[in-house]
Every structure is written in C-alpha cells, then in structure tokens.
FIMARBA-301392 format. One record per residue (C-alpha): x negated, y negated, z; residue in one letter. Coordinates in nm, 2 decimals. Layout:
N
{c1:X&c2:Y&c3:Z&mivo:A}
...
This chain:
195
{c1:-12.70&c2:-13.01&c3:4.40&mivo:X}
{c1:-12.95&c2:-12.80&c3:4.20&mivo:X}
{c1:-13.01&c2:-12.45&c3:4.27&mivo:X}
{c1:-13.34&c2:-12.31&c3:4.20&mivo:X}
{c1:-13.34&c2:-11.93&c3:4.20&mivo:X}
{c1:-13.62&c2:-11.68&c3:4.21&mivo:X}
{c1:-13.63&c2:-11.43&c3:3.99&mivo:X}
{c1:-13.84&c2:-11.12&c3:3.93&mivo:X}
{c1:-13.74&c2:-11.00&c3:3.57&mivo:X}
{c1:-13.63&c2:-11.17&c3:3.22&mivo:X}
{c1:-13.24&c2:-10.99&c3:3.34&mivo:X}
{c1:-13.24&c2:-11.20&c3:3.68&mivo:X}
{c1:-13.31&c2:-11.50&c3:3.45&mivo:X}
{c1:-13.05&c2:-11.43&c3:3.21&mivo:X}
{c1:-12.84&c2:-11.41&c3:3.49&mivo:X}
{c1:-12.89&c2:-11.70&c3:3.69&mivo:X}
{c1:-12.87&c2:-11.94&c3:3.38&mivo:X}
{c1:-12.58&c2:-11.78&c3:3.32&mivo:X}
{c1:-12.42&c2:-11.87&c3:3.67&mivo:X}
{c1:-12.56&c2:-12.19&c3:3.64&mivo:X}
{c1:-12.91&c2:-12.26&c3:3.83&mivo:X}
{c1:-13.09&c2:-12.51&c3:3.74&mivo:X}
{c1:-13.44&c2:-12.38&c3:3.77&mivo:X}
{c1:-13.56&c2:-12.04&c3:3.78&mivo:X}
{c1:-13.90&c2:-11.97&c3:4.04&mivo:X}
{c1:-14.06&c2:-11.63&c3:3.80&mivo:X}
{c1:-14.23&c2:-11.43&c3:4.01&mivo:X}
{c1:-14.40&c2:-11.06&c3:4.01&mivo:X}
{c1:-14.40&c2:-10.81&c3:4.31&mivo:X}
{c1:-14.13&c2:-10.87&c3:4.51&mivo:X}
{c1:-14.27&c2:-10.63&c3:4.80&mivo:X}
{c1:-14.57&c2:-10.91&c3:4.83&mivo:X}
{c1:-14.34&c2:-11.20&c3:4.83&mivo:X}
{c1:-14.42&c2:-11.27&c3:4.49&mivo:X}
{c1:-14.69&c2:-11.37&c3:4.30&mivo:X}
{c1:-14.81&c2:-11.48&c3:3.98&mivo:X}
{c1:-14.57&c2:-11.33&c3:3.69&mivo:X}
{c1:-14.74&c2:-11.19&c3:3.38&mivo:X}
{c1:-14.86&c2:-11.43&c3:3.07&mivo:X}
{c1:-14.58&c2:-11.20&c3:2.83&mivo:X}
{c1:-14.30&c2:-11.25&c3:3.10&mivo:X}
{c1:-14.39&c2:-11.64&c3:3.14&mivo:X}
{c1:-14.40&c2:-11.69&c3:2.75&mivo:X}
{c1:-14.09&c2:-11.48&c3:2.69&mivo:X}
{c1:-13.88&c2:-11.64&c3:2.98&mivo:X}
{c1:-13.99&c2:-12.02&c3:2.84&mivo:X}
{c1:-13.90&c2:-11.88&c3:2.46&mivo:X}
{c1:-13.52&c2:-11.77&c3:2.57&mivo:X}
{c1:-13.43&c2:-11.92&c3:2.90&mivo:X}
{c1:-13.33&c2:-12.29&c3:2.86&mivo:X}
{c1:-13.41&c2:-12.45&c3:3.21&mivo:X}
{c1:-13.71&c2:-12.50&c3:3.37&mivo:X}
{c1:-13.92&c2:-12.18&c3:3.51&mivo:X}
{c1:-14.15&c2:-12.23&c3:3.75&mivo:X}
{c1:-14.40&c2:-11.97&c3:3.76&mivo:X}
{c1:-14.53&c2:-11.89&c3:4.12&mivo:X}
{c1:-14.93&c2:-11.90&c3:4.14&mivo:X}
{c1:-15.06&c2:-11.65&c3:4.42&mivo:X}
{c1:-15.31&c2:-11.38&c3:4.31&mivo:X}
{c1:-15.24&c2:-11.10&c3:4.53&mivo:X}
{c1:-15.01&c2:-11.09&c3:4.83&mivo:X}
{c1:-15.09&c2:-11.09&c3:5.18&mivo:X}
{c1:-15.22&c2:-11.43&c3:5.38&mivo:X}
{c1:-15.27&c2:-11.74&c3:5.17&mivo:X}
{c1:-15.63&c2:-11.82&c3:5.24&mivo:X}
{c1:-15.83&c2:-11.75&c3:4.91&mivo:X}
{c1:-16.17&c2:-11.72&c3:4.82&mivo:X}
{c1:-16.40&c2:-11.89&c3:4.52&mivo:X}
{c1:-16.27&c2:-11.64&c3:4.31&mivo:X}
{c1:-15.93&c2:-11.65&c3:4.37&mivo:X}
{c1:-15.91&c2:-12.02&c3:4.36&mivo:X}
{c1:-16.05&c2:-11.95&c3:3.99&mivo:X}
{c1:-15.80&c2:-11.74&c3:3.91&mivo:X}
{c1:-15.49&c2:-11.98&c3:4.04&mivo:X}
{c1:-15.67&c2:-12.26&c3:3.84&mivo:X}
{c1:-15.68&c2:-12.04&c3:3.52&mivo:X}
{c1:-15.31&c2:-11.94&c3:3.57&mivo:X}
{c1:-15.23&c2:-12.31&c3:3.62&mivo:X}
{c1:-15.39&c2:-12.43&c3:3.31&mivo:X}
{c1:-15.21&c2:-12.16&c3:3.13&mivo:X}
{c1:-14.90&c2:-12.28&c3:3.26&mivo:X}
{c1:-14.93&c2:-12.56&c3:3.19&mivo:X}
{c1:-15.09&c2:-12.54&c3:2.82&mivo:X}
{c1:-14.77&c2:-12.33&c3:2.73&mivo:X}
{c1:-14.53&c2:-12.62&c3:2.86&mivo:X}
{c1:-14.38&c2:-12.49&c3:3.18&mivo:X}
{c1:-14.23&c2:-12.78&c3:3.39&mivo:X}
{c1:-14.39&c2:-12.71&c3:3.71&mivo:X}
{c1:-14.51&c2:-12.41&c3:3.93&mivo:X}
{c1:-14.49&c2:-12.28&c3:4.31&mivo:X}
{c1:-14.77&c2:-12.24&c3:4.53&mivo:X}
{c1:-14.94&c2:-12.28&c3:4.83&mivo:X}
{c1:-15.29&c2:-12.23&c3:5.03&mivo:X}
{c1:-15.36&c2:-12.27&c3:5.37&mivo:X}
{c1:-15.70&c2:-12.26&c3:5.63&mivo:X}
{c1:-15.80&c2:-12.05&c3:5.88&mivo:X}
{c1:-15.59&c2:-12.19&c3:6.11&mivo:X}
{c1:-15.27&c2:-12.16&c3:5.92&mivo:X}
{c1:-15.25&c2:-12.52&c3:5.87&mivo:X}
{c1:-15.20&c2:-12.63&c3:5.52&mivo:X}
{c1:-15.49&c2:-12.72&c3:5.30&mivo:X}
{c1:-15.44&c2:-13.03&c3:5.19&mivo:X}
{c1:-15.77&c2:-13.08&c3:5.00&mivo:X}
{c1:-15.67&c2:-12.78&c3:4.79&mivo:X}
{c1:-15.35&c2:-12.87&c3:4.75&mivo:X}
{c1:-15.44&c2:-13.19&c3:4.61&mivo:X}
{c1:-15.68&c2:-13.07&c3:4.36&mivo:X}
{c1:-15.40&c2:-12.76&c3:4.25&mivo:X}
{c1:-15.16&c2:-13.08&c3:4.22&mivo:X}
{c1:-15.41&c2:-13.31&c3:3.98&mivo:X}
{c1:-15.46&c2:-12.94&c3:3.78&mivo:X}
{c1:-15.11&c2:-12.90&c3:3.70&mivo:X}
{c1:-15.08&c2:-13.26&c3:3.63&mivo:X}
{c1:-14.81&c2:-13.34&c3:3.48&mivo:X}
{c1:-14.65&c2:-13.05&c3:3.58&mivo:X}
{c1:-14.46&c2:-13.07&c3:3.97&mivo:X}
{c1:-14.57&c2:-12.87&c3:4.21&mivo:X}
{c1:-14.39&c2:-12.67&c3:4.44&mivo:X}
{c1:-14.52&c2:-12.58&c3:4.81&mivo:X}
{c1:-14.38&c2:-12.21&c3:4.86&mivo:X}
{c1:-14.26&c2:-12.08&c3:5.17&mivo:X}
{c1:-14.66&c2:-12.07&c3:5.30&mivo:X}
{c1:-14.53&c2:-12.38&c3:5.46&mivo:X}
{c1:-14.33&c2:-12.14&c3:5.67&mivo:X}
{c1:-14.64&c2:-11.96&c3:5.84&mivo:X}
{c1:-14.76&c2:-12.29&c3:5.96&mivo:X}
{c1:-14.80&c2:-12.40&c3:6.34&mivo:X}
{c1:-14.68&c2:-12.78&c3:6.27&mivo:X}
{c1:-14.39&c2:-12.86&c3:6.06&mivo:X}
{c1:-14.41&c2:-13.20&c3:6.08&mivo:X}
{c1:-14.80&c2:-13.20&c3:6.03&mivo:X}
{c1:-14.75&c2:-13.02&c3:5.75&mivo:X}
{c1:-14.52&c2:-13.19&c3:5.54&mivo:X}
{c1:-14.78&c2:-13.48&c3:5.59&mivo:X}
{c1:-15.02&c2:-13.27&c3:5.42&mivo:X}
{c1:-14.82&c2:-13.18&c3:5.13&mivo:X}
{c1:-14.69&c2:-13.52&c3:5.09&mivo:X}
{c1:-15.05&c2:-13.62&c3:5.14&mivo:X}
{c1:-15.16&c2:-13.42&c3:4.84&mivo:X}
{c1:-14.87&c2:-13.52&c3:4.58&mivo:X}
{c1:-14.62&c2:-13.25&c3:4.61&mivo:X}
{c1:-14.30&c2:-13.29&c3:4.45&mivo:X}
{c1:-14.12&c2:-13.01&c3:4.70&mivo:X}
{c1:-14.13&c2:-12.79&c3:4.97&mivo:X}
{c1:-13.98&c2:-12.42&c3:4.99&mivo:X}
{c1:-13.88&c2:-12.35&c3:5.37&mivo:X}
{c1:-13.71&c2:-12.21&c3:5.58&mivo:X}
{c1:-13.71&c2:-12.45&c3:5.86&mivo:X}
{c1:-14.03&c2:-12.17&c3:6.00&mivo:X}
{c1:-13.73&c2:-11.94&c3:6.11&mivo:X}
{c1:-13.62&c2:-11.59&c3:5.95&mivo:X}
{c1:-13.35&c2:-11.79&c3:5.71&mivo:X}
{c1:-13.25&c2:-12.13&c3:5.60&mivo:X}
{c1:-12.92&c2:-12.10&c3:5.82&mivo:X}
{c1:-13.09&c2:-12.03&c3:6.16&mivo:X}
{c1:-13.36&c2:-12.30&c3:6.03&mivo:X}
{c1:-13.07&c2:-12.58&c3:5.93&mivo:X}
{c1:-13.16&c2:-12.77&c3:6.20&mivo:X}
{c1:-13.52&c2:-12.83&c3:6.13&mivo:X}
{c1:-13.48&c2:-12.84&c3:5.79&mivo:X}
{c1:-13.25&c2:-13.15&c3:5.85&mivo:X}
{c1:-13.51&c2:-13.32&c3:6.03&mivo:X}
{c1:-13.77&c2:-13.23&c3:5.80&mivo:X}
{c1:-13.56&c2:-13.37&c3:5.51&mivo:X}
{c1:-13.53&c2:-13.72&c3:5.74&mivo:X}
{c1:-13.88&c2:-13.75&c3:5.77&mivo:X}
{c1:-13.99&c2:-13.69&c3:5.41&mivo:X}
{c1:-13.76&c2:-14.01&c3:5.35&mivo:X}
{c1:-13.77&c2:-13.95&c3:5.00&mivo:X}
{c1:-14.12&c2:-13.90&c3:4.95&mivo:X}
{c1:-14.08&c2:-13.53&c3:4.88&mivo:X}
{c1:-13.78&c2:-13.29&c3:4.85&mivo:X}
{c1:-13.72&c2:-13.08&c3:5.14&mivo:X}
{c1:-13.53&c2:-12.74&c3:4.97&mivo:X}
{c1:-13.39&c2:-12.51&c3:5.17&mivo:X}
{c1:-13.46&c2:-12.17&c3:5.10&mivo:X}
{c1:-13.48&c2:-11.81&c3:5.24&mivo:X}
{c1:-13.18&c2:-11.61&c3:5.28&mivo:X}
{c1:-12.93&c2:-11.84&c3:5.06&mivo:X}
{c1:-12.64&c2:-11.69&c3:4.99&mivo:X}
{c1:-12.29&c2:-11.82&c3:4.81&mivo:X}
{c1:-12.14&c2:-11.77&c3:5.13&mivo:X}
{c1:-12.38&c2:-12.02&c3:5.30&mivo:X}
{c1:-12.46&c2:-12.24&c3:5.07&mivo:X}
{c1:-12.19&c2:-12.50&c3:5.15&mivo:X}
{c1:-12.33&c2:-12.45&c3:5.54&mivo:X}
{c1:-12.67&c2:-12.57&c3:5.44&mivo:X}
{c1:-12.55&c2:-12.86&c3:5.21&mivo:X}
{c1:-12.37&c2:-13.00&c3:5.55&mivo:X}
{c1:-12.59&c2:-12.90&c3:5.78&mivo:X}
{c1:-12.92&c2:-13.02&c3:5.64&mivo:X}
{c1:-12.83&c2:-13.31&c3:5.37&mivo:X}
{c1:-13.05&c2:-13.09&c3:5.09&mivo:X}
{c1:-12.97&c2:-13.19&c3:4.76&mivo:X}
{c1:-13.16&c2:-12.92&c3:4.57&mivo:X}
C-alpha cells in the first residue's frame, strides 16, 4: 500500500517522509481546500524531500469551474511543474453542471505529459460517480482522490469499493478524506485500495 499524504508546509513533509509516505500532495491554503503551493516551496520541497511531491494545481478556492484566465494560469503552473521535474500533480475542473470536464482534463493531462495526473477530490462534488470516473479515465488520468462523494472515505467505503471494481485497472481509485491510522486497515479491507 502506498500512502500519499497532503501536506501544507516543508515541516508536514519532513514529517511524513519521515513516517514513511510515499508521496506527498503540496498544497497552499488549507481553509480553501488547497491550492496551488508557491514556486520557492515546490522547488525547496523537490531539493530536500526524497519522494515524489505532487503539487496541487487550483488557482483560487471556491467551485472548480475556471475561466480563460485561470485555465492560463493552471497551464503555466503545470509547465513549471513539470520543467522543474515533479513526478505528477493533482487537479481537477468541472462544468456548469458539476460534471467533470473531460475535454479539459484531457488537454491538463497531455500538458503535464509525462507527468501523472491526479483527479482531486472535485470528483467528490459530482452528481455521477460512475459517469465520472468514465471521464477521467476517458481523459488519461492516472488516479482519482475521493471520498466515495460522502463526508469521509469510511462512510464512502462502500462506493469506493465499487468504484475501484469498475476502473478494472484502468485508473487507481484512492481513498481519501478523513484517513486516519486508526482506519486505515478499515479502508484496505473494506475497499481493496492499494494506494
């Protein structure tokens, strides 16, 4: 099992190597969610930390819908990441509708190329599971953040289990959102997750 934990500060990542993750999501502004960490803390957490960091790319916080601009942005932080070596990022963008956006996520996922690319727990604000795993497998995705669309990854086990059937292999299903030591063996059983 690899554990991917999200950290906020160079400390948090200092810590989880330390403890043994095996990929750290970098983030900025926990109150928003998270989104897109700054270039010194990316740079500095690639220089010292030795697994991969996965930077998230959101421009602000609030809804994932984003304009021309914003779009600009994400693909400017994307090639940055991706110029200074990082293994992958997290993101995600959805339509009106709250329905993933597949023709955006397929053009993030041939920016980032050959970097993977993470679908964020946007996927949990959609209407359609199902559907939307589609999408993201649809548009190249190597994984998807959830929470089964519940509060946690315990009260979602149960769709995350079936999520994880249907992607057969074609994506990795990763349960996340409220994961705690004390659960963790919980959501191994209960959902077959291997990361």
């Amino acid at each position: 099992m690899k554990l991917e934990v999200c950290a906020y500060n160079i400390q948090s990542c200092h810590v989880a190597e330390a403890a043994g993750a095996g990929r750290i999501e970098l983030c900025a502004a926990p109150h928003e969610g998270g989104v897109t960490p700054s270039y010194g803390l990316i740079t500095y957490a690639l220089a010292h930390i030795r697994m991969p960091v996965f930077p998230m790319i959101r421009p602000r916080g609030g809804d994932f819908m984003f304009d021309d601009e914003e779009i600009a942005i994400m693909r400017a932080d994307i090639m940055l990441c991706r110029d200074l070596g990082c293994k992958g990022i997290a993101t995600g963008v959805q339509q009106s509708d709250r329905r993933i956006d597949t023709v955006l996520m397929k053009q993030i996922v041939e920016w980032a190329y050959p970097m993977e690319v993470t679908c964020h727990k946007v996927f949990d604000t959609t209407p359609d599971a199902a559907e939307a795993l589609e999408c993201l497998v649809a548009a190249g995705c190597t994984r998807v953040l959830t929470s089964g669309l519940q509060r946690t990854a315990l009260d979602g086990a149960d769709a995350i289990a079936r999520l994880i059937k249907q992607a057969a292999g074609r994506i990795l299903v990763m349960p996340g959102g409220g994961v705690r030591s004390g659960n963790i063996a919980e959501l191994m059983r209960r959902t077959g997750a291997v990361e």
